[in-house]
MILUM-865059 format. One record per residue (C-alpha): residue in three letters; x, y, z. Coordinates in steps of 0.02 Angstrom, whole numbers, plus 50000, padded with zeros to 5 digits. Layout:
<rs>
AlaXYZ/...
</rs>
This chain:
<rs>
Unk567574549854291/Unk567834567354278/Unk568824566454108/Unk567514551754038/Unk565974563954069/Unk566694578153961/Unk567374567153837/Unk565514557853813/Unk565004568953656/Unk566674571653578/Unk567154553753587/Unk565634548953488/Unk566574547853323/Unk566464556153167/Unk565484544453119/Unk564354550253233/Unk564644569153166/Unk564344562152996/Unk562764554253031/Unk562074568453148/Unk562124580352986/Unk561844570552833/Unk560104563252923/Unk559534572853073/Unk558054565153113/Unk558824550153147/Unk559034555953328/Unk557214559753359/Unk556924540353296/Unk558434537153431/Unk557574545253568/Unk555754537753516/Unk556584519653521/Unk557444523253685/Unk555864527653745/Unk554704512053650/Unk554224501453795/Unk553924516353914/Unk552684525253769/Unk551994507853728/Unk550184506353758/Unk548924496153726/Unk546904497353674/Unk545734489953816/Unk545094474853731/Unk546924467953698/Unk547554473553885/Unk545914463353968/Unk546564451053845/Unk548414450353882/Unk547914448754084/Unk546674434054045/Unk548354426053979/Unk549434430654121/Unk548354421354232/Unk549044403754174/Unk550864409854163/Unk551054422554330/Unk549754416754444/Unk549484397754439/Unk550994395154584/Unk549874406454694/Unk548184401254643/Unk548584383054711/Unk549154388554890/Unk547584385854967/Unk547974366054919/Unk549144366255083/Unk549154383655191/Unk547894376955347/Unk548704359855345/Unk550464366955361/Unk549854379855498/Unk548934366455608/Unk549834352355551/Unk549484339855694/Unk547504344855697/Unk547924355555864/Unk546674368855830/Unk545954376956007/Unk544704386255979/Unk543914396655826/Unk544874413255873/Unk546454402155830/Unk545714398555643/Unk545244419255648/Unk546894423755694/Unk547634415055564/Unk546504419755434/Unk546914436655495/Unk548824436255466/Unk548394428555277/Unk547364441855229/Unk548464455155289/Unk550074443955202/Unk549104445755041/Unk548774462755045/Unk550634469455103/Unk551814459954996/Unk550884451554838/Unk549784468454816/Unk550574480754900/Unk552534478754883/Unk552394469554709/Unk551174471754593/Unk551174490254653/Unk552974494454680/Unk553864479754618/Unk553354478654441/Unk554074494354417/Unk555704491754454/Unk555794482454278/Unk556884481654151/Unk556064490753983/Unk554784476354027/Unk556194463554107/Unk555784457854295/Unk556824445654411/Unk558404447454500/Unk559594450954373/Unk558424462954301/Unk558764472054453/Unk560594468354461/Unk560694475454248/Unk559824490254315/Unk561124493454445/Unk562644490554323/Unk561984506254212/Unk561414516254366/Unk563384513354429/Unk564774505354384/Unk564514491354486/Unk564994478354379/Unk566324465154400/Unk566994462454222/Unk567514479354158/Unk567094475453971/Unk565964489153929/Unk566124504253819/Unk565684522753803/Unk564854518153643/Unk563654504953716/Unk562634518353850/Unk562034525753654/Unk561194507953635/Unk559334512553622/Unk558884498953777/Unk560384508353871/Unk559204518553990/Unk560234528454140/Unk559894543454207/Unk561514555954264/Unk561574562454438/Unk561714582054515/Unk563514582954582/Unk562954584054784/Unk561244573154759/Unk560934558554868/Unk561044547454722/Unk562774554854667/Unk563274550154846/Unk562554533554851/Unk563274530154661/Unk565204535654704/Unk564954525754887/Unk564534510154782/Unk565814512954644/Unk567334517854763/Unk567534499254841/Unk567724480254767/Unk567054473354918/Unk565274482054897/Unk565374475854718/Unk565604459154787/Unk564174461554900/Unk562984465754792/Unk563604451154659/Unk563434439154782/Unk561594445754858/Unk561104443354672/Unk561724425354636/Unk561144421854814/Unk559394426254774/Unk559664415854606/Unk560144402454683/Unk558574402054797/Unk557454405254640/Unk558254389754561/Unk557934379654719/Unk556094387554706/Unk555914378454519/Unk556464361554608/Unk555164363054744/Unk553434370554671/Unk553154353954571/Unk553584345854712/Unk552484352554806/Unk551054358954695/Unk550844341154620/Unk550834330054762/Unk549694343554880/Unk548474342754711/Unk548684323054702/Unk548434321354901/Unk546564321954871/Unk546264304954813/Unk546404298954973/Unk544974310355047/Unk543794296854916/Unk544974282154932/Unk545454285555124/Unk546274266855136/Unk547474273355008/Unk549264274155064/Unk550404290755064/Unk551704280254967/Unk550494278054822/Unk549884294954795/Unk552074299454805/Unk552224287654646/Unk550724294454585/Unk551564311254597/Unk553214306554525/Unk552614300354385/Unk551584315554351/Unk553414326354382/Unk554154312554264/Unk553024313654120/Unk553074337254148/Unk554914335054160/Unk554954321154003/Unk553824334353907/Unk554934348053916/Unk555844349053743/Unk554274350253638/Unk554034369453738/Unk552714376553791/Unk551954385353627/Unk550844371053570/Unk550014369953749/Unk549924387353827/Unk548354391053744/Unk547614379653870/Unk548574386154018/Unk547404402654051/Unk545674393454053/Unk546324381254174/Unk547074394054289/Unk545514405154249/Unk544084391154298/Unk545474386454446/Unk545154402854521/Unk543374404854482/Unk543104386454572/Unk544224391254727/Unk543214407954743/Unk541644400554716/Unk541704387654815/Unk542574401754965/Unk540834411254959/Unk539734396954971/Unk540794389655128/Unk540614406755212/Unk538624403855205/Unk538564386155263/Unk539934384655397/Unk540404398455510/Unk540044417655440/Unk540964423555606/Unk542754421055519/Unk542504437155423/Unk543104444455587/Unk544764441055531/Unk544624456055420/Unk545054466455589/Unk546854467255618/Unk546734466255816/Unk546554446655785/Unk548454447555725/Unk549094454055897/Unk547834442155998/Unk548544426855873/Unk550184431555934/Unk549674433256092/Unk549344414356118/Unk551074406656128/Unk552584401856040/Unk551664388755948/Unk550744405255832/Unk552364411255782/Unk552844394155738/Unk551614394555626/Unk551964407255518/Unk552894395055410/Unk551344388955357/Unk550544405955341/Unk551744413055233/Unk551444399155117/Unk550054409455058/Unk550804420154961/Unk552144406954876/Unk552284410054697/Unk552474430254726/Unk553974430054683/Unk553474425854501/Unk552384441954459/Unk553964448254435/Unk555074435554359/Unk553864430554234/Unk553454451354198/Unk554354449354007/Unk552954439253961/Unk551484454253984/Unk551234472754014/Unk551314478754200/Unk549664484354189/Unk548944466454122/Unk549534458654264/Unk548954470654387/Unk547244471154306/Unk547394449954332/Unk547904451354513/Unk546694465654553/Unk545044458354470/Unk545134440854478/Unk546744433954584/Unk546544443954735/Unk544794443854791/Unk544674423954731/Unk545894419654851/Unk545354430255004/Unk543634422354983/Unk544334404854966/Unk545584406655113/Unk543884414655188/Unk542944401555172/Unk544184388555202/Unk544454395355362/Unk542624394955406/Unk542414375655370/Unk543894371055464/Unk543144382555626/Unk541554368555624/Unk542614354455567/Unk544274355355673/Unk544714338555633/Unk544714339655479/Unk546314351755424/Unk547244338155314/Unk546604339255147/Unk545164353355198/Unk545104360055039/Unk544434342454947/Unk543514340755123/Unk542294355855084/Unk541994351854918/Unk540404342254884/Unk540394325054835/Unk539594326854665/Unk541084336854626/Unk542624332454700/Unk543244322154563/Unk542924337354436/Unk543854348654559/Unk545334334254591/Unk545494334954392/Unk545464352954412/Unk546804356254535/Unk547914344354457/Unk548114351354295/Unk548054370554378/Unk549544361054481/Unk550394355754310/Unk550294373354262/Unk551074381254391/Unk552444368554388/Unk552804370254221/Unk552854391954248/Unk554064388454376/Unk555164377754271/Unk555224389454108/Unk555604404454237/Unk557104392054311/Unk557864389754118/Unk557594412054095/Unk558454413054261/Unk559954401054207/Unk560164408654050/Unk560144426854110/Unk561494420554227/Unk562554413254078/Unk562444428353995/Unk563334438554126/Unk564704426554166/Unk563914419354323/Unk563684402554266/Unk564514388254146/Unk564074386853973/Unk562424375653941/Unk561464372953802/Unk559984382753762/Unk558584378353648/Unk557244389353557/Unk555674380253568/Unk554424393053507/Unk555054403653309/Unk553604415953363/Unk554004420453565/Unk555774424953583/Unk555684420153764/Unk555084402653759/Unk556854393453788/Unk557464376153860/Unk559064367553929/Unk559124350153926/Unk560514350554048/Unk559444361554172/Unk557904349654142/Unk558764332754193/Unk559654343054360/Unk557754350854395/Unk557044332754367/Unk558254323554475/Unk558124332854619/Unk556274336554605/Unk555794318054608/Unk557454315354736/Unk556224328754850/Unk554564322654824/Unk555224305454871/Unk556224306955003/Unk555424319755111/Unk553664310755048/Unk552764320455191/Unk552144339455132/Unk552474348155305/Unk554334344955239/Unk554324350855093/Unk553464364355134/Unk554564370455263/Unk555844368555114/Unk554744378955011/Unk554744393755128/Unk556454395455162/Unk556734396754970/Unk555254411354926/Unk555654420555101/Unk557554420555036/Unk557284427654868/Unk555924442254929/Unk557164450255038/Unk558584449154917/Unk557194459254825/Unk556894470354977/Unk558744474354995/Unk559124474954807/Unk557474487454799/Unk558334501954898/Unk559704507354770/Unk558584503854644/Unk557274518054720/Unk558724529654763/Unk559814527754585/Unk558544525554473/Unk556924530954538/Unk557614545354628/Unk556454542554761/Unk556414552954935/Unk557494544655072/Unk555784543255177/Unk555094533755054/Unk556384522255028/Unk556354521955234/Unk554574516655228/Unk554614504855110/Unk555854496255189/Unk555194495755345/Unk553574490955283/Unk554324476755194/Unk555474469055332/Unk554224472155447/Unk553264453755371/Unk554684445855300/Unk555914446255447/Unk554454436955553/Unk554284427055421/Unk556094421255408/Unk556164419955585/Unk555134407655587/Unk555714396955418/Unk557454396855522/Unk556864387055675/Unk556154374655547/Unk557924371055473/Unk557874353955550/Unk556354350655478/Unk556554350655296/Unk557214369455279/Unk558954364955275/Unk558364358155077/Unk558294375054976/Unk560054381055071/Unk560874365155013/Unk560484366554838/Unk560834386754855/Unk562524383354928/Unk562974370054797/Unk562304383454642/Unk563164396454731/Unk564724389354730/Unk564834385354552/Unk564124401054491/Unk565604412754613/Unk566804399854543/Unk566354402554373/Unk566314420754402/Unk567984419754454/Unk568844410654336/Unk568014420254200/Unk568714435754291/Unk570264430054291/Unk570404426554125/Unk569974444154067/Unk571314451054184/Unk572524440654114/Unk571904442853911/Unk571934461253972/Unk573724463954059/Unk574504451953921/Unk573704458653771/Unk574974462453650/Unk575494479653588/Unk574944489653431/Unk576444495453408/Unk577164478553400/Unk575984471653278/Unk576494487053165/Unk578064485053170/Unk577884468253088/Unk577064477652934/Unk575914470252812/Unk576394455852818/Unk576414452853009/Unk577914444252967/Unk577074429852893/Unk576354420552727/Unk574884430552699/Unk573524417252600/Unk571924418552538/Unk570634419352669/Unk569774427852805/Unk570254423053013/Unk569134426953164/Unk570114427053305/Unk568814427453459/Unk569444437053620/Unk568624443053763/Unk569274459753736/Unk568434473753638/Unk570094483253631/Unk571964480653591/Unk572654463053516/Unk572524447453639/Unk573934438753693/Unk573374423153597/Unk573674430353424/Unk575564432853468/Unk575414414253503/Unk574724411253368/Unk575814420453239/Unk577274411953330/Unk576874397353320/Unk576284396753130/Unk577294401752972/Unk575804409252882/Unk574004418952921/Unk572404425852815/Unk572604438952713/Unk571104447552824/Unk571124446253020/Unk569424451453126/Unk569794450353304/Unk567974447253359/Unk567424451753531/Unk565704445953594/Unk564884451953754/Unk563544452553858/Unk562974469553920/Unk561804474654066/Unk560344475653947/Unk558834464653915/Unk559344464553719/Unk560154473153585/Unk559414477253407/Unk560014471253278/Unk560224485553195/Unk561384490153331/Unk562384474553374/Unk563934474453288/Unk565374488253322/Unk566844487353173/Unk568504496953194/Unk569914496353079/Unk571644492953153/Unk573284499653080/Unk573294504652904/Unk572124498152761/Unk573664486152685/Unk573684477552857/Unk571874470152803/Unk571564469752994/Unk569874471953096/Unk569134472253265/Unk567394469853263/Unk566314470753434/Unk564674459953460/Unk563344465753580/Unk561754454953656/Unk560824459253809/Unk560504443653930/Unk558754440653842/Unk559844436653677/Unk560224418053625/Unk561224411253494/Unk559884401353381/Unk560524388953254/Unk559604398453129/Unk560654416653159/Unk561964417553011/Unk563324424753135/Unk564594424253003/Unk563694432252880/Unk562834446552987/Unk564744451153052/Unk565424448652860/Unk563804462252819/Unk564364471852962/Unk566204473752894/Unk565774477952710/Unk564634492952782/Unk565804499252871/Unk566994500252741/Unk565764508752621/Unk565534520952790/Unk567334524552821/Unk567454530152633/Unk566244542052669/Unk566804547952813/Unk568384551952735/Unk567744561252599/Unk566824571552703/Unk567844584752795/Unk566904597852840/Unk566824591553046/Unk568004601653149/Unk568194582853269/Unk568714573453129/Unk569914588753061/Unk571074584453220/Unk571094563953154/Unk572594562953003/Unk572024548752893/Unk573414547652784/Unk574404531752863/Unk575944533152971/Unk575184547853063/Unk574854541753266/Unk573554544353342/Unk572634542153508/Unk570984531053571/Unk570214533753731/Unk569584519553803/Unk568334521153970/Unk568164505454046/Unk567474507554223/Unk568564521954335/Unk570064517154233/Unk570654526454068/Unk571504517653950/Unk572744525753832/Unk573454517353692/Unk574664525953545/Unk574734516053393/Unk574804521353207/Unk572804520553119/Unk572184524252987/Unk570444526953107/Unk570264523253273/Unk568424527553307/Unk567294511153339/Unk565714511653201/Unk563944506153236/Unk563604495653096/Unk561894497753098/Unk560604487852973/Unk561784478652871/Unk560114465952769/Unk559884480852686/Unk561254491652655/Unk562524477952618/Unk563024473152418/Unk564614465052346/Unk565264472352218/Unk564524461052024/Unk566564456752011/Unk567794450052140/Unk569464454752115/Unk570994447252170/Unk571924450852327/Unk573284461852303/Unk574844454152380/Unk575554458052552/Unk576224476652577/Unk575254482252440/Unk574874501352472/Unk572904506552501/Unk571554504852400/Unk571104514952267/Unk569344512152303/Unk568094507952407/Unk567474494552263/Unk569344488952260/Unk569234484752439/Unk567464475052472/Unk567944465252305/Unk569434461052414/Unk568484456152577/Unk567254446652458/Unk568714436152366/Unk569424434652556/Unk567774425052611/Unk567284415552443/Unk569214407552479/Unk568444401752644/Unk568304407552836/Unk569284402052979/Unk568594403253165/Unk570104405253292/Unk569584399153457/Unk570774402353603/Unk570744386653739/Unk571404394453900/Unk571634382754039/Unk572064392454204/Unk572924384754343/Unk573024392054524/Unk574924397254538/Unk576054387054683/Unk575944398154824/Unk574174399554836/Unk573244393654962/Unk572274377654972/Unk570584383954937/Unk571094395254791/Unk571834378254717/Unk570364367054734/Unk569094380654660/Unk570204385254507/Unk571244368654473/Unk569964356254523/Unk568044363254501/Unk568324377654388/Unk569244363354277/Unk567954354454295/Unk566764365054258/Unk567504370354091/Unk567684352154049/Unk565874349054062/Unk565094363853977/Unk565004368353803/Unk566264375853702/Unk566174393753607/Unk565994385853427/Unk564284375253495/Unk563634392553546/Unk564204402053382/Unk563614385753281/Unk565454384553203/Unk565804369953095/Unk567074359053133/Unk567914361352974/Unk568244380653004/Unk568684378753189/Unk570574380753232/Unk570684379853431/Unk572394388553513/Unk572834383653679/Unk573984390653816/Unk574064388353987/Unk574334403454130/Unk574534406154310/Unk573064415754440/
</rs>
């Protein structure tokens, strides 16, 4: 740690010298772009705007709680008294205010991302903060990304503590992993059960016109509504979400409308419930109150989503949103709710469509459908973000991902994730066909995921906020002092439909730790059997091979030394391209990476051996569109660099890059950090420092006249011309992709578990997902696959 800390400025490069004198202010702009969504701000007219938007994307699973809270608190009409309604009313109100105001739109929505909320928002946060990730991939170079925020620690500080206690054991690693693709897992089940639930509560109300209308109509009703949202999927979201904010909008405005005008005609006295002293006497009246607070805490279902849907809008939009319009339209619905069902205690199933006039219930049904749709269909695109981020950092199998929308980045779809979500939504609304059900499901899922937030929340406020241990104290307190009552009560209603969301969490957690795990392996393995420098030097040139015409990109999930596969490779064939990239891409705890920043290009051995290693970087917001020229940004990306390196090397004035010999056949050293471990490896280079290729659409040019590739063992270029006109001549003879197919297999003398997760579901697993050249888009015709079996 110690020896990675002092060598942080030194073992920038001289590239990095280079660039620091030639064009100064280029570290200003750094600083200004590390800074861009922290600075960003936005004129009042747009911000009002922005939160009239977030109401049909943040707050539409909220805004239709009120279909089914009383029903699911009093579900068998056993209401006593009014006091009992009060009471209840009482605990909502309070509910609302403590974790949907309070704890997230408050403290919550801070903890983001540079504008990225959810889980693994969280979790990214926590891999800069410490090095608390599993896969030990990253380098020194990537914390000088301008999205790589982290903030260094006083030697004896509490957060020094808390960041060594967390980076001295694997276990608490593990912990933390599994807290995080716990909470996923929960949020996943939470996309299968809000259309369950939203659309048949919303299409429930035809039978308060039609009341000889069976429940097992309005369930087909309701599954072919989930059939036709699922079926509608693929077109996205972009052509429709204009219309998603005025539904949500006139939602709200109907629900709070209709809440004031129920206060005046029914029962005025419920606005007692705004004293808290009706909480302790609601408790006071039995076992049967805290039974019900699985119904109460369905009031503030769809929290969970101010902050996993926060990429879409500003903090301050949606706080402006839940502050002027969410908040007090739901405390004056729930109000006046509560104040019909005191004078009409027979009447709790279905109360909201029973306190609606007649001339408009059919306006309002309409109403609360569609403001149902739209909080299904939130939930859903949140479910395919989720997914994706989890694919990005190794925690789940390869599935294909779709760009719906060319002008919002964030607008994605999975077919395979829509068919699963469909399947077991319409398998839910089905089956259980009663709402108490699914709604007991329902709050065992969003209880779940807000205290992996809770618990996730406390190094987040110590490591990166800094905060005061007493405020971390009462926050926490605060926080568990709802939920755990809460979750008390969702556990005694296992039985009754709860056991639902745990099911489908254990089955996603499963496959997302096995996945984890066999990717893990696999790095160990590419890593302790990656093949020596010196070795590959000693072959010379020529590698000991045919060099032809050509360029190879041998993929590898290392960003340094040679993988093992290559050996395997060279082996196996008599002949390989006269140019070799060893391409390495990988995901970093980071919502994206610029463009201008994403590729990394190193040379490796001398400039005869023709040999490369360049290193792609994407954040877990970053997809691979059909459209992205990957071959051509990382051919761009390797002619730069070349033009770079001849600069570098005619400029020798930096006393770092003094102490580098470029003249070939001199060794030298790299220093690799990769987690607590340094890495030394002794090879002979002609450069060893890794090179942001940075902007390569407009500094890149091939030289008017290609010239033909020297033959093998040829000494250096003369020129930097000489060189990209060989590269250029390389690639207009054609581009091979070299794929490495690495089936693991649980060795002999493990035990029985270890061989059923790796030889039967990881296998699987990797059978059913998608290979690398889908992702990368690599045609068929370039794709050379190399496979090799080894032993975990």
């Amino acid at each position: 740690m110690e020896m990675g800390s002092r060598n942080e400025h030194s073992g920038k490069g001289a590239m990095w010298e280079l660039e620091r004198n030639l064009d100064q202010p280029m570290d200003a702009e750094a600083g200004r772009l590390r800074n861009m969504y922290r600075e960003k701000t936005y004129p009042t007219i747009l911000m009002l705007r922005l939160a009239f938007q977030s109401l049909g994307v943040v707050f539409g699973d909220l805004g239709t709680s009120p279909l089914y809270v009383f029903c699911n608190i009093f579900p068998h009409d056993t209401i006593e008294d009014t006091e009992q309604v009060i009471g209840a009313l009482s605990l909502i109100i309070y509910s609302l205010t403590l974790i949907p105001l309070v704890k997230y739109v408050f403290i919550v929505l801070r903890a983001n991302d540079n504008g990225q909320g959810g889980t693994f928002a969280l979790y990214s946060l926590l891999c800069r903060h410490a090095k608390i990730n599993i896969i030990p991939n990253q380098h020194r170079t990537d914390e000088e990304l301008t999205t790589y925020s982290r903030r260094r620690y006083e030697e004896k500080s509490l957060a020094a503590k808390i960041q060594r206690w967390l980076e001295g054991n694997q276990f608490r690693k593990n912990v933390i992993l599994i807290l995080v693709l716990f909470g996923t897992c929960m949020a996943v089940g939470d996309g299968i059960l809000t259309p369950a639930i939203s659309v048949l509560s919303a299409t429930g109300g035809i039978q308060v016109e039609e009341t000889r209308m069976r429940n097992d109509v309005v369930v087909i009703i309701s599954v072919v509504i989930l059939i036709g949202l699922f079926s509608m999927q693929h077109y996205g979201t972009d052509k429709v979400s204009w219309l998603f904010a005025p539904i949500v909008f006139v939602w709200f405005i109907l629900i709070g409308v209709l809440g004031a005008v129920n206060i005046c005609k029914y029962d005025h006295s419920v606005l007692k419930a705004f004293n808290p002293i009706y909480v302790y006497r609601y408790f006071k009246r039995g076992k049967d109150s805290w039974a019900s607070l699985g119904g109460i805490m369905l009031s503030i279902t769809g929290t969970e989503a101010l902050f996993a849907d926060l990429s879409y809008f500003p903090v301050q939009a949606i706080q402006i949103a839940f502050t002027m319009v969410v908040f007090p339209c739901l405390l004056l619905q729930y109000t006046g709710q509560a104040a019909f069902i005191a004078s009409n205690k027979s009447q709790v199933n279905h109360a909201f469509y029973y306190s609606l006039p007649a001339c408009i219930l059919w306006p309002a049904f309409v109403v609360a459908t569609a403001a149902a749709i739209v909080a299904s269909q939130a939930t859903i695109s949140a479910t395919y973000s989720i997914i994706k981020q989890a694919l990005a950092l190794g925690c789940f199998p390869r599935v294909k991902i779709i760009h719906t929308s060319k002008k919002y980045l964030g607008q994605i779809y999975s077919p395979d994730i829509n068919w699963i979500l469909m399947v077991f939504c319409i398998a839910v609304t089905a089956g259980f066909k009663k709402q108490s059900q699914i709604a007991n499901a329902y709050g065992t899922a969003v209880i779940m995921v807000m205290l992996v937030t809770t618990f996730l929340m406390i190094p987040i406020m110590l490591l990166v906020w800094r905060s005061h241990w007493t405020l971390v104290v009462i926050f926490t307190v605060l926080s568990l002092l709802v939920e755990i009552p809460y979750f008390s009560a969702v556990v005694r209603k296992i039985d009754q439909g709860g056991w639902v969301p745990l099911v489908f969490a254990a089955a996603f957690l499963i496959i997302m730790y096995v996945w984890h795990y066999g990717t893990l392996k696999r790095y160990e393995f590419e890593m302790h059997s990656k093949v020596s420098i010196a070795w590959i030097l000693g072959l010379g040139p020529s590698l000991g091979l045919v060099r032809v015409p050509g360029i190879g990109l041998v993929y590898t999930e290392l960003a340094s030394g040679v993988p093992h596969i290559f050996s395997h490779f060279i082996t196996n064939l008599p002949a390989i391209h006269s140019t070799l990239v060893f391409v390495c891409v990988k995901y970093l705890p980071v919502y994206t990476v610029p463009l201008d920043e994403r590729f990394l290009v190193k040379r490796i051995g001398p400039k005869n051996f023709h040999m490369f290693r360049c290193v792609a970087r994407y954040g877990y917001k970053d997809i691979h569109r059909k459209d992205d020229d990957f071959e051509k940004m990382l051919f761009d990306s390797l002619l730069l660099f070349v033009r770079l390196e001849s600069m570098m090397e005619e400029y020798s004035d930096s006393e770092e890059y003094s102490t580098r010999e470029l003249s070939n056949g001199v060794t030298t050293t790299s220093s690799i950090v990769n987690n607590n471990n340094i890495e030394q490896m002794n090879y002979t280079s002609s450069h060893d420092s890794i090179v942001p290729a940075q902007s390569p659409s407009n500094n890149t040019g091939s030289s008017s006249q290609v010239a033909p590739a020297p033959a093998s063992g040829q000494a250096a270029f003369q020129s930097v011309g000489d060189e990209i006109s060989f590269l250029n001549a390389c690639r207009d003879a054609g581009v091979v992709h070299i794929l490495g197919n690495t089936v693991i297999r649980a060795r002999r003398d493990s035990g029985f578990i270890k061989k059923l997760a790796i030889n039967y579901l990881y296998a699987f697993l990797r059978k059913i997902c998608r290979e690398n050249s889908a992702i990368f888009n690599v045609p068929h015709e370039s794709l050379l696959n190399v496979g090799q079996v080894f032993y975990v």
